[in-house]
C-alpha positions in Angstrom: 7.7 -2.7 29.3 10.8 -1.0 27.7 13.3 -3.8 26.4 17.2 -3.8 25.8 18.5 -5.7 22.8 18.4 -9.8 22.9 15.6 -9.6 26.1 12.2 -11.0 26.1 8.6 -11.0 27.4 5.6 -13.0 27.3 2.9 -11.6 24.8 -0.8 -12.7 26.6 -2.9 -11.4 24.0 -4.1 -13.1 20.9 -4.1 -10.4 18.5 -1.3 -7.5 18.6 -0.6 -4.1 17.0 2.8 -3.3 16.5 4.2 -0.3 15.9 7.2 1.2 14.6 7.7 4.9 15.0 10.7 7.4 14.7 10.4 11.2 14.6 8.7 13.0 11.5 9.0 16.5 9.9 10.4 18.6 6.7 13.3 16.4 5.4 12.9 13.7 8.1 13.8 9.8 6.0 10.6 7.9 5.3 10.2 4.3 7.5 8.9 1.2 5.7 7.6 -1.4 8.0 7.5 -5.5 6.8 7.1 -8.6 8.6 8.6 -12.1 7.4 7.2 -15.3 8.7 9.2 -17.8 9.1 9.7 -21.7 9.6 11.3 -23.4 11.9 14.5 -23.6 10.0 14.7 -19.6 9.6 13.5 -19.3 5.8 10.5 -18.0 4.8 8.3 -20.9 2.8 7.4 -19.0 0.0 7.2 -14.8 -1.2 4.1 -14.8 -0.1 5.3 -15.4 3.5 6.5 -12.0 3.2 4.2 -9.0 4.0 5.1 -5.1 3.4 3.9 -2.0 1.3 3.1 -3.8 -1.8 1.8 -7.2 -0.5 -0.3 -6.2 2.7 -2.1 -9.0 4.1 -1.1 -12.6 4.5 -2.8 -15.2 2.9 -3.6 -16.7 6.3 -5.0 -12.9 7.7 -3.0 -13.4 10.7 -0.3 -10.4 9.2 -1.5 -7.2 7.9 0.3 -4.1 7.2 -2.3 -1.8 8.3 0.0 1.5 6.5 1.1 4.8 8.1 -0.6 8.0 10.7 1.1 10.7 11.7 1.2 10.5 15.8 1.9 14.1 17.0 5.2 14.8 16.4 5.9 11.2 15.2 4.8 9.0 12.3 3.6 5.8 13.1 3.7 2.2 10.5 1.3 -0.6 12.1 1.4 -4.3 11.5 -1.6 -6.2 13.0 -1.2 -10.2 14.3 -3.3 -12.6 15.2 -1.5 -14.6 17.0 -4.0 -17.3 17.7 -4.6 -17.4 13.7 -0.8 -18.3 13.0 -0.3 -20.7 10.9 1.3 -23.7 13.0 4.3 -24.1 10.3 5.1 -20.4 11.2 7.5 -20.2 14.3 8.4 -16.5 14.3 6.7 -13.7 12.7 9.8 -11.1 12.1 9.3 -7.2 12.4 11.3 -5.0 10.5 12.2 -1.9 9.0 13.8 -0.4 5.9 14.5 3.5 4.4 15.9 5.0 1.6 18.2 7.1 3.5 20.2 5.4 6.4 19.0 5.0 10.1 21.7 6.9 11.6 19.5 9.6 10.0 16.8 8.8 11.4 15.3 10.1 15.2 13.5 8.9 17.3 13.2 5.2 16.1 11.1 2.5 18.5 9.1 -0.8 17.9 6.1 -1.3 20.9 3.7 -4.5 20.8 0.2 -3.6 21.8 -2.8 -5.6 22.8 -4.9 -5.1 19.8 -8.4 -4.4 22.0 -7.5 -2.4 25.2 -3.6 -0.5 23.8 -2.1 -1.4 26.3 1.5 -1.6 25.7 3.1 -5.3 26.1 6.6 -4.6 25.1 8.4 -1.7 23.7 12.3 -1.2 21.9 14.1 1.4 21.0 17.1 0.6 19.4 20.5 2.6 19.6 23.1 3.2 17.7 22.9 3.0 14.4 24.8 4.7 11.9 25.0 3.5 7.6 22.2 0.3 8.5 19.6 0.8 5.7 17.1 -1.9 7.3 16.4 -3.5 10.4 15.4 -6.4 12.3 13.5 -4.5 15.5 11.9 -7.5 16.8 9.9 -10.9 16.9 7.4 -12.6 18.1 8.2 -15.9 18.3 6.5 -19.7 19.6 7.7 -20.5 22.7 6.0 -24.3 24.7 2.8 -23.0 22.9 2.8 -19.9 23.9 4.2 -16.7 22.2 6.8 -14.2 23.5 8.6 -10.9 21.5 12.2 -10.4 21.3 14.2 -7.2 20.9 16.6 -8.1 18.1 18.3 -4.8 16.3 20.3 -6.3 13.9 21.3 -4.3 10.8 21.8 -4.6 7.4 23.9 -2.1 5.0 22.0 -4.1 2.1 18.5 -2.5 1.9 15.5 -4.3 2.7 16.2 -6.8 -0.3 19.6 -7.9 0.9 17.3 -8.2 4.4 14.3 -10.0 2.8 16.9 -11.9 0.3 18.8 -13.3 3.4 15.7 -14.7 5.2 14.8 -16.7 1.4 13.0 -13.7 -0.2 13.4 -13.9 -4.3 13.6 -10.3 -5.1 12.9 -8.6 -8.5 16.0 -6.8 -9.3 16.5 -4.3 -12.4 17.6 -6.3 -15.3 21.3 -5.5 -16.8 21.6 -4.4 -20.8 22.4 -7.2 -22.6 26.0 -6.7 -23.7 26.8 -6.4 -27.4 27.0 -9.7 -29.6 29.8 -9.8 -32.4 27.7 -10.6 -36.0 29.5 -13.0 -38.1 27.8 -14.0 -41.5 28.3 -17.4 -42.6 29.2 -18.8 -45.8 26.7 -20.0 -48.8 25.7 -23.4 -48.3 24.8 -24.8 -51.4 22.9 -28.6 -49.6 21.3 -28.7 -46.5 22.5 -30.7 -44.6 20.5 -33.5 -42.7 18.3 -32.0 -39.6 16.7 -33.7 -36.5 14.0 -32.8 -34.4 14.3 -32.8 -30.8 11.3 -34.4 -28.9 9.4 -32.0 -27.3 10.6 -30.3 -24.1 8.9 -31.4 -21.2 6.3 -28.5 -19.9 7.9 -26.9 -17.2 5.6 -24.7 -14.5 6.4 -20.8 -14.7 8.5 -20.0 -11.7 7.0 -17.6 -9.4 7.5 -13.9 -10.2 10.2 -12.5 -7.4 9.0 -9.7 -5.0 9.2 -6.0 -6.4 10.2 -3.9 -3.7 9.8 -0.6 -5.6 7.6 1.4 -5.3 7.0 6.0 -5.7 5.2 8.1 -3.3 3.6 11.3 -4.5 4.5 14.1 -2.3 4.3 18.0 -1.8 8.0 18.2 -3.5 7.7 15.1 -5.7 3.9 15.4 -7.1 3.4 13.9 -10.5 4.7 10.5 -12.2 4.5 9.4 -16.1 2.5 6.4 -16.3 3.4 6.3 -20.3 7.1 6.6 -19.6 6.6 4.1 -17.4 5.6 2.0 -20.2 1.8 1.6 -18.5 0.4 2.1 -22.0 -1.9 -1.1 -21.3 -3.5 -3.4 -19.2 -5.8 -2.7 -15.6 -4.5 -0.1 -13.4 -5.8 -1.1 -10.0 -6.2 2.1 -7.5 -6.9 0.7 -4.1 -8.4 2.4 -1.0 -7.0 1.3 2.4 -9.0 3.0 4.8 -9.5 1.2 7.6 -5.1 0.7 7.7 -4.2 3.3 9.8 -6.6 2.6 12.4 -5.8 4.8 16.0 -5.7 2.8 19.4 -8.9 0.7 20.2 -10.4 1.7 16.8 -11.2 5.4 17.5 -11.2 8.6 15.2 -11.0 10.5 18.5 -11.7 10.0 22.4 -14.7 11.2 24.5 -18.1 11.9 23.8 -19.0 11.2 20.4 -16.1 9.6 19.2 -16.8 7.5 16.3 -15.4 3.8 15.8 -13.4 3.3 12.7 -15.0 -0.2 12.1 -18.8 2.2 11.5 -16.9 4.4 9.3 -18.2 4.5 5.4 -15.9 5.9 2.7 -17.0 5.8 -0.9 -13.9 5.6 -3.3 -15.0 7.5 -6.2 -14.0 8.9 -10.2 -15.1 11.8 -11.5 -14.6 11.0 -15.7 -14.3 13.0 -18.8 -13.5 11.6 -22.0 -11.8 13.2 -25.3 -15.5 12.7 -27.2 -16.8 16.0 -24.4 -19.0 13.3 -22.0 -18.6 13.3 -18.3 -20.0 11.1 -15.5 -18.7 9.6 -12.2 -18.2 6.3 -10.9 -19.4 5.6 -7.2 -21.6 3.3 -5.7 -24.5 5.7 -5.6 -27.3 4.4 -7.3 -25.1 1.6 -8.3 -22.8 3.8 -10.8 -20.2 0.8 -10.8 -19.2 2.3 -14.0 -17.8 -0.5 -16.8 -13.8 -1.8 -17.7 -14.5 -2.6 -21.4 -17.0 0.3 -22.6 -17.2 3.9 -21.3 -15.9 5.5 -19.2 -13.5 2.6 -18.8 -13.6 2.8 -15.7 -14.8 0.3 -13.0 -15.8 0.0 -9.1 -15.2 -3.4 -8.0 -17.5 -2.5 -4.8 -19.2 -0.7 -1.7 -16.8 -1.8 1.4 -19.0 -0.2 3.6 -17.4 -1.6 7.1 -13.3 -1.2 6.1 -13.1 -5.2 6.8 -12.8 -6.4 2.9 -9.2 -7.1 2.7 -8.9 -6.1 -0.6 -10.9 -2.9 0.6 -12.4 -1.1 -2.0 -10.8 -0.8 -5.7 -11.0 1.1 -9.1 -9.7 -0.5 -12.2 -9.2 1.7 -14.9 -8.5 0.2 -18.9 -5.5 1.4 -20.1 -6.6 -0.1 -23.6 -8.7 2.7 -24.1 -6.0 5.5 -22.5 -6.6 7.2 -25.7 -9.8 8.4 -25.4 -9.7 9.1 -21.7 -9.4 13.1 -21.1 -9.2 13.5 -17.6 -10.0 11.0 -14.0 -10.3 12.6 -10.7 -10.2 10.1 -8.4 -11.2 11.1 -5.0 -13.0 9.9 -1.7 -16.3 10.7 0.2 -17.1 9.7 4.0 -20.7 8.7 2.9 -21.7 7.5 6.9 -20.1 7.7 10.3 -17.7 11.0 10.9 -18.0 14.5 9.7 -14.2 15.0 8.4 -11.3 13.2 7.1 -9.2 15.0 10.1 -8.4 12.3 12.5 -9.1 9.5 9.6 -5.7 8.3 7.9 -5.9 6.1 4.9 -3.5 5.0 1.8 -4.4 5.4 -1.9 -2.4 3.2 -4.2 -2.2 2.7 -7.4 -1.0 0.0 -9.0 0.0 0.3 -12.7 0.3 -3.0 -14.8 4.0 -2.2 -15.7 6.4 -0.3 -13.4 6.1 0.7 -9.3 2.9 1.0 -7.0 2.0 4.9 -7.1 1.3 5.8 -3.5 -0.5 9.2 -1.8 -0.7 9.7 1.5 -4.3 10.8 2.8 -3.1 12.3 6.5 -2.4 15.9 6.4 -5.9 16.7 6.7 -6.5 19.8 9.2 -9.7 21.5 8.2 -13.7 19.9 8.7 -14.0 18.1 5.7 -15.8 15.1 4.2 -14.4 15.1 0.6 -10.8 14.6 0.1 -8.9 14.5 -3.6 -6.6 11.7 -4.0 -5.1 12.1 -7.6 -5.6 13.4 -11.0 -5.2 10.9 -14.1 -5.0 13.6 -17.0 -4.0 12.9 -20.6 -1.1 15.1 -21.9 -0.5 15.0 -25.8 -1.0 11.3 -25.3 0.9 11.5 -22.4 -0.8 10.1 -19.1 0.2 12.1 -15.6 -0.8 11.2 -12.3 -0.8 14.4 -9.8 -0.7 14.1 -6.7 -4.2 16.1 -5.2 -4.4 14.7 -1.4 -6.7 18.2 -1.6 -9.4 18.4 1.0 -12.6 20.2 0.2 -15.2 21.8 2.3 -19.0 21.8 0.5 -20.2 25.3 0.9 -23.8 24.7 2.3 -26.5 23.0 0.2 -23.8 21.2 -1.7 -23.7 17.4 -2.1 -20.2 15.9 -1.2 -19.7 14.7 -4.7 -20.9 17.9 -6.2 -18.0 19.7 -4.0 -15.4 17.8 -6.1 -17.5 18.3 -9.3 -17.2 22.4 -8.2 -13.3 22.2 -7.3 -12.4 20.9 -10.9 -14.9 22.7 -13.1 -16.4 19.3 -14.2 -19.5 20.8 -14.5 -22.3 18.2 -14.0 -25.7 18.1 -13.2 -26.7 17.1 -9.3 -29.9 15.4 -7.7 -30.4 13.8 -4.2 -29.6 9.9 -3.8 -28.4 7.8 -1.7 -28.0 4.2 -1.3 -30.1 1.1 -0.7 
């Protein structure tokens, strides 16, 4: 049912997919999709009522971002809600948007509300108009006599989405000023001290809560590498996360007809091939349980084997930035171990999260060849320098090749290879 702005409709269903689309291709401005909940009163209860790019699923897992497919033509952000598991302090789940450019820029633009089992469309948006807004409310789902109904709103904001996200009680991080210079003066020579007291103790205050960064760098074609040293990531965990079930197509499928696969029996292994300065290589995968270690070689560490998609944390690396120094080279990469034959159809999200500066994103949804093995990124030290390139490479074994030994092949790693499998 297509809407005009300020009408509403009854939402039946007790879980929804909502979708935000607009009109891709070379130069088109990159869509963000969030979603606030909110009280009663219009505010947000905490950050963590706020759900986007780098916080994806609420703590209630009634909102999840579910990240990004191309659709044709189109890209396509999703946001999954279970209604029915709403918490009953929440009185309107808000659905927005937000780019970098402006939305007058941007073609093509619409927000539809799906029923999350059969796609069929409950309600659908598509604002007009829009000229220097830099975010948007598209819609809500709001309570309504215990039941739930969507609204089309499309209100904008000229402020970004942290003036959006600040104006519905959002603390955001933002960059800190240079502190301005102090004049020096140098006192005189006391010759006897004079007499000093000693405050009582302060009383222990609780740290307040760290405000939401909304920054964040995606690794494309144009834009491939990023400095994790300049961004002062000398130390610490690196988290890289796998999102693979996100992007999941209507009713769950990699394709329709006979033999399409379900997303849900789907099993991708998040892998790292290593190499460190001393000339030793290995990999990291759950294959024979190679979980790899944080605090000894390689450094590296698989937290574990998602083998359905429904973890919400999905699967993760985390990588010791301690020991940067004698880490050569990481290729981490991806292998559909069980349930399709090729990436192609299958969208997913790589991220990397850095323990000082942005998320690192890469994009896993160009994929246009039979392939079971795709490259995510390469970690490589440079003169003590670590890059992260953007790979989102897709590789075809050659017959009698195992998947693993196909990445091995592509980046001259040059290991040894034996049959396994897992338990």
């Amino acid at each position: 049912m297509s809407l005009r702005k300020g009408a509403n409709v009854p939402v039946e269903s007790g879980r929804v997919r909502v979708e935000l689309g607009w009109r891709g291709g070379p130069g088109a401005p990159e869509v963000d999709v969030s979603a606030l909940l909110l009280t009663t009163a219009g505010k947000v209860r905490s950050d963590e009522d706020f759900v986007f790019y780098n916080h994806l699923v609420h703590h209630s897992g009634a909102v999840r971002h579910e990240g990004r497919r191309q659709d044709g033509a189109g890209v396509l952000e999703t946001v999954s809600v279970t209604l029915s598991a709403v918490e009953q302090e929440i009185g309107t789940v808000v659905l927005a948007a937000s780019t970098d450019a402006t939305f007058g820029q941007v073609s093509g633009l619409f927000v539809r509300v799906l029923d999350a089992e059969s796609g069929v469309e409950a309600a659908r948006f598509d604002p007009t108009g829009a000229t220097s807004e830099t975010a948007f409310v598209l819609g809500e789902l709001y309570r309504r006599g215990g039941a739930w109904k969507f609204r089309a709103v499309g209100q904008g904001y000229a402020s970004g989405l942290a003036g959006l996200a600040t104006d519905f009680g959002i603390t955001v991080d933002e960059p800190a000023a240079p502190p301005a210079p102090v004049p020096v003066s140098v006192p005189a020579p006391v010759s006897v001290p004079a007499p000093v007291s000693v405050p009582a103790p302060a009383p222990q205050v609780p740290p307040a809560p760290r405000p939401v960064r909304l920054s964040k760098i995606t690794l494309t074609k144009a834009a491939p590498t990023v400095s994790l040293t300049k961004q002062g990531a000398t130390s610490g965990a690196m988290r890289v996360n796998l999102s693979w079930s996100a992007a999941r197509p209507p009713r769950g499928w990699m394709n329709k007809g006979k033999g399409a696969v379900r997303l849900e029996d789907v099993d991708l292994d998040l892998s790292c091939l290593w190499e460190l300065q001393n000339g030793t290589t290995g990999i990291v995968h759950p294959i024979e349980d190679q979980y790899g270690s944080f605090d000894q070689p390689p450094y590296v560490r698989l937290d574990q084997d998602d083998r359905t998609g429904r973890s919400e944390t999905g699967e993760n690396l985390l990588i010791n930035l301690d020991h940067a120094a004698a880490i050569k080279r990481l290729l981490v990469f991806v292998v559909i171990y069980d349930g399709a034959t090729s990436f192609a159809g299958l969208h997913g999200v790589a991220t990397l999260f850095p323990p000082t500066g942005p998320p690192i994103e890469v994009l896993l949804d160009e994929c246009t060849v039979v392939s079971p093995v795709a490259a995510i990124a390469l970690i490589e030290n440079v003169g003590g320098e670590l890059i992260v390139r953007r790979e989102a490479k897709y590789i075809q074994p050659a017959p009698g090749v195992f998947k693993q030994q196909a990445a091995d092949l592509e980046y001259g790693w040059g290991m040894s290879w034996h049959a396994a499998g897992k338990d």
